[in-house]
N, C-alpha and C positions, 0 to 999 in steps of 0.2 A: 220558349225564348223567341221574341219577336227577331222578324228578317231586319237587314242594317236597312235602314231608311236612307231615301236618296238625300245627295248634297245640296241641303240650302241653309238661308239664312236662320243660323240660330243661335239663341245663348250659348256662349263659349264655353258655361259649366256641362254642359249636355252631352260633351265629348260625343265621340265614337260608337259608347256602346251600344246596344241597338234598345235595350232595357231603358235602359237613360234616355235614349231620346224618343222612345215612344212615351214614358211617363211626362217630358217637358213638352213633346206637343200635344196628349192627349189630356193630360190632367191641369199640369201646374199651372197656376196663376188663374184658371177658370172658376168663376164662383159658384161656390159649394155650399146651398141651403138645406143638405141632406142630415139632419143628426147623427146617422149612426157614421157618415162620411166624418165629419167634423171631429165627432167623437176620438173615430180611431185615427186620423192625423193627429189630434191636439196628444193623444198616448204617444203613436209611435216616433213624433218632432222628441218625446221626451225620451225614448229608448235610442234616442237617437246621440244624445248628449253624451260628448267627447268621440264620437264615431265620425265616418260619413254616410250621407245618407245612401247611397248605392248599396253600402252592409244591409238598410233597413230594406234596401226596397227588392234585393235580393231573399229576403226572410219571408216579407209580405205575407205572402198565400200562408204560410205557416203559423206567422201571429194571428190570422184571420179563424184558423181550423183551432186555436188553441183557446182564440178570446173568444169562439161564438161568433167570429164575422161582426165584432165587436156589437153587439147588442145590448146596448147598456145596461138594461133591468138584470141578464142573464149575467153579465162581467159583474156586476154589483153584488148577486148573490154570489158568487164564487167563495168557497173556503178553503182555511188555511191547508187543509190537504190538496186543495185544487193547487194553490200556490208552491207549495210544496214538489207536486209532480212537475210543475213549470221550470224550475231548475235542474231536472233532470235531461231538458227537453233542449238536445243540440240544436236545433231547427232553428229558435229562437235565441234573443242574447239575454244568456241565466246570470240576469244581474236582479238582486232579491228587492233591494230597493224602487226598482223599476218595475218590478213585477207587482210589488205590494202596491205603487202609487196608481197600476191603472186599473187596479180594485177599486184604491180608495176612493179615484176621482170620478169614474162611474158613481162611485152612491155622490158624493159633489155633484156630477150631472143631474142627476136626479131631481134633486134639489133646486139645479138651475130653471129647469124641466119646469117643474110645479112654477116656479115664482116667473118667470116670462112668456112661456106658454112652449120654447122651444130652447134648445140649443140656438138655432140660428138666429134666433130672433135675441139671445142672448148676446154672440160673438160680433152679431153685423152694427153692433152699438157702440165697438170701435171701430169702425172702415175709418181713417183721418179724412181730411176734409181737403180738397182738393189742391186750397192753396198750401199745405202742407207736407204735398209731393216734392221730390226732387224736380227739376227741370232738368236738369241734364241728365238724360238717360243712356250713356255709354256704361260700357262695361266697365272701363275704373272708375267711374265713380258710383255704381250702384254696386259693387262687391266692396267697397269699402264701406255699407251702411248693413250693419249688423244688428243695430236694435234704434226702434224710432220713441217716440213720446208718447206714440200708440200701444205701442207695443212693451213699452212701461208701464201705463196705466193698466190694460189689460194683465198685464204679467202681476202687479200689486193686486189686481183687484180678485184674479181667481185663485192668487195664495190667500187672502183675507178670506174666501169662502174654504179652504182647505184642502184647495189642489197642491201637487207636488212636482214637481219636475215639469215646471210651470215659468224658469225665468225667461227674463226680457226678451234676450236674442231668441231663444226655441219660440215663444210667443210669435219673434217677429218673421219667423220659417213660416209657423203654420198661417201667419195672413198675408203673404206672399203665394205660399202652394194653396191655398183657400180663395184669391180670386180678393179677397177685402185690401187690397192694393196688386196694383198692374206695375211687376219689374221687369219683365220682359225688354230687355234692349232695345233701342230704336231701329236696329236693324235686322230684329226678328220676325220672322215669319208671321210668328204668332201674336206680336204684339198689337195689331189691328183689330184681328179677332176677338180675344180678350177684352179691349177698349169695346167694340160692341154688344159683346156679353153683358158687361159691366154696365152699360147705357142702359140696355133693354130690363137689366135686373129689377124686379118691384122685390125692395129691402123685405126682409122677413118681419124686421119690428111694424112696419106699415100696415104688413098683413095682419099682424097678433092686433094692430089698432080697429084696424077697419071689425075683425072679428068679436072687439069687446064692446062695439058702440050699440046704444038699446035699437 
């Protein structure tokens, strides 16, 4: 368990706990080109649906030792007996629906995989487009946006390839904790930082371009 981090400016969702706020200034909202990273966010936003996430992110390490440290090809193999002991398995939340979709959608990664050259190079094809941000970046107005036009289209388009536990709002979690939008408050800490992540970032689909050209 991380020590309680000192008092400063941060998202008001990041409370106290010291878990909490070492994931909101060490991970959320920094962009995330790593597959198997992407991977097990886009699963566990889904094991997350009707929870909070503090539950998931208290589980973590355990989803991690159960999925393979979510390795796509290895979650993709998995069978019904694998599936099977997973609901035995308090560690994690033995919800079977949940458990069978980050089978399934691993073999959907897969697939992603082949036809863009990457996960990342897949998801960074919806970052929205800058005039498409809020401006007003306070806290009540950005805990009042739960799912964007981004994060519809994304959400439509990797149920049309066969993902599950895939809708709008979880969609619009995982490109917020993914770094493909900066919600960080205006008067976060980290919200600077982020914004020059985000600058410095050369897009994944850019790279999959430069990589196809003769």
């Amino acid at each position: 368990m991380p020590e309680a981090l000192p008092e400063i400016n941060r998202c008001p969702w990041a409370g106290a706990d010291p878990l909490y706020q070492h994931y909101h200034d060490a991970e959320w909202g920094r962009p995330v080109t790593d597959d198997r990273r992407l991977f097990e966010k886009i699963c566990l936003e889904g094991f997350q649906s009707g929870l909070s996430w503090i539950t998931i992110l208290r589980k973590r390490e355990r989803f991690r030792a159960v999925f393979h440290d979510f390795d796509i090809a290895r979650v993709a193999a998995m069978t019904l007996e694998d599936l099977e002991t997973l609901l035995l398995d308090p560690g994690i939340i033995r919800h079977r629906g949940k458990i069978n979709a980050t089978v399934n959608n691993a073999r959907c990664a897969l697939q992603l995989i082949e036809e863009f050259g990457s996960l990342a190079a897949y998801f960074w094809r919806f970052e929205p487009a800058p005039d498409q941000r809020p401006t007003d970046l306070s806290w009540d107005a950005l805990r009042l946006v739960a799912q964007t036009d981004a994060s519809r289209a994304l959400s439509k388009d990797l149920r049309k390839r066969g993902f599950n536990f895939v809708g709008p709002t979880t969609c619009y979690a995982f490109m917020q904790a993914m770094g493909l939008v900066n919600d960080h408050v205006h008067t976060c800490f980290c919200r600077a930082e982020v914004e020059a992540a985000r600058a410095s970032l050369v897009r994944p689909s850019l790279l999959v371009a430069r990589a196809q050209q003769p």
